[in-house]
N, C-alpha and C positions, 0 to 999 in steps of 0.2 A: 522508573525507567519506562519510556513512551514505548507501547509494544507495535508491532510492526504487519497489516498483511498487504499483501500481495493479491490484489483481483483485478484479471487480465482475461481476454481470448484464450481457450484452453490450443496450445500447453502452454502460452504463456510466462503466466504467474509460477507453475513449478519448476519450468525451465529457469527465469530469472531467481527464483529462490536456491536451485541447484547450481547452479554460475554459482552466486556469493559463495555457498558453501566451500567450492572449489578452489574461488580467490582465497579465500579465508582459509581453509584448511582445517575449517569447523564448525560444527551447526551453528546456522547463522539464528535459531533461534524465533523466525519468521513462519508467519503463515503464508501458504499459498491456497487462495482458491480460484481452479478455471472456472471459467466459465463456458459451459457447453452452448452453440449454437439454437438458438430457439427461445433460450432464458428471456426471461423481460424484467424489469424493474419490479412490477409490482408484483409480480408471485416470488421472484429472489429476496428482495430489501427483507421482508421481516428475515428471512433466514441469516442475511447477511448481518444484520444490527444483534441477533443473538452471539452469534461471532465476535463483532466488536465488542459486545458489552463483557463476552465471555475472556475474550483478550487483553483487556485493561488491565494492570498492573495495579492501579490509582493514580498514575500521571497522563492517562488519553489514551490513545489508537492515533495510528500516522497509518493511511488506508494509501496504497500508491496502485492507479490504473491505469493500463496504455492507453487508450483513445479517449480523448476528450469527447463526448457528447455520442460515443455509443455505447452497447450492452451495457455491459460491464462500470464502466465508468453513471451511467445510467444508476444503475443499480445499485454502486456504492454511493450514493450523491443521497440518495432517499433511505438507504441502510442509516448513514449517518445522522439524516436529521430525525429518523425513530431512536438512534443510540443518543443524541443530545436531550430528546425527551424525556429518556429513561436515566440521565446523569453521567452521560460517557462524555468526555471530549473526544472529540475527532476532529480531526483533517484531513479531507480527500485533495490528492496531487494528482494529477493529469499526464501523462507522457513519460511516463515510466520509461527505466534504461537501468542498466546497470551499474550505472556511476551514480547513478540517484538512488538506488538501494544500497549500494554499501557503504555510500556518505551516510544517509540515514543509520545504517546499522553502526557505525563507527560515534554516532555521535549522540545517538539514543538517550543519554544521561541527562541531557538538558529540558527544558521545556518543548512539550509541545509544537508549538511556536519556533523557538530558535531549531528543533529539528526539520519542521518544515521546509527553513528557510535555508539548512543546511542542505537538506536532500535537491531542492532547485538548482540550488549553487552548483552541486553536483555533475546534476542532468546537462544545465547550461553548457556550462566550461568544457565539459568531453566533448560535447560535440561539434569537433572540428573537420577540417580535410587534412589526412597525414602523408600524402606523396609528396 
């Protein structure tokens, strides 16, 4: 089972893990890590890659973060590629929401991969206009 966190802008990440639980109506089973203001990639990443390697199941890590191309997402990008040195699969997804986390948690079972593609699918498709 591909294990699941959550690194976002604190609150974030335990906000979006706290939703699932509430959709769900049960621990979703995920990690959340905020990310405090001030963090930076290189003094996070090795913390963060102990995390991943510490959260693999044996089928990967699925790393989901709201902003493409700061803190946080920063920081999982370089977490992952120390956890693929040290034998973790990972994938970091970008733009986190909550139809992309609990696609991912619903679909877990699969590969790496095909969860990735299911959490986008996700993210994608909710975001529409409903009036």
């Amino acid at each position: 089972m591909i294990a699941i966190l959550v690194v976002a802008h604190t609150p974030l990440a335990t906000a979006l893990v706290a939703c699932a639980k509430h959709v769900l109506g049960t621990d979703p089973d995920v990690i959340a890590l905020d990310i405090e203001p001030n963090e930076c990639a290189q003094d996070c990443s090795p913390r963060v890659a102990r995390i991943i390697t510490q959260a693999d199941r044996g089928d990967g890590v699925l790393v989901l973060t709201d902003l493409p191309g700061a803190s946080p997402s920063n920081i999982s990008v370089k977490a992952s590629e120390i956890a693929h040195l040290e034998g973790t699969p990972c994938c970091v997804l970008g733009g986190a929401n909550a139809a992309m986390l609990l696609r991912a948690i619903n679909y877990r079972q699969g590969s790496l991969e095909d969860v990735a593609a299911s959490a986008l699918a996700g993210a994608t498709h909710s975001v529409l206009r409903v009036d």
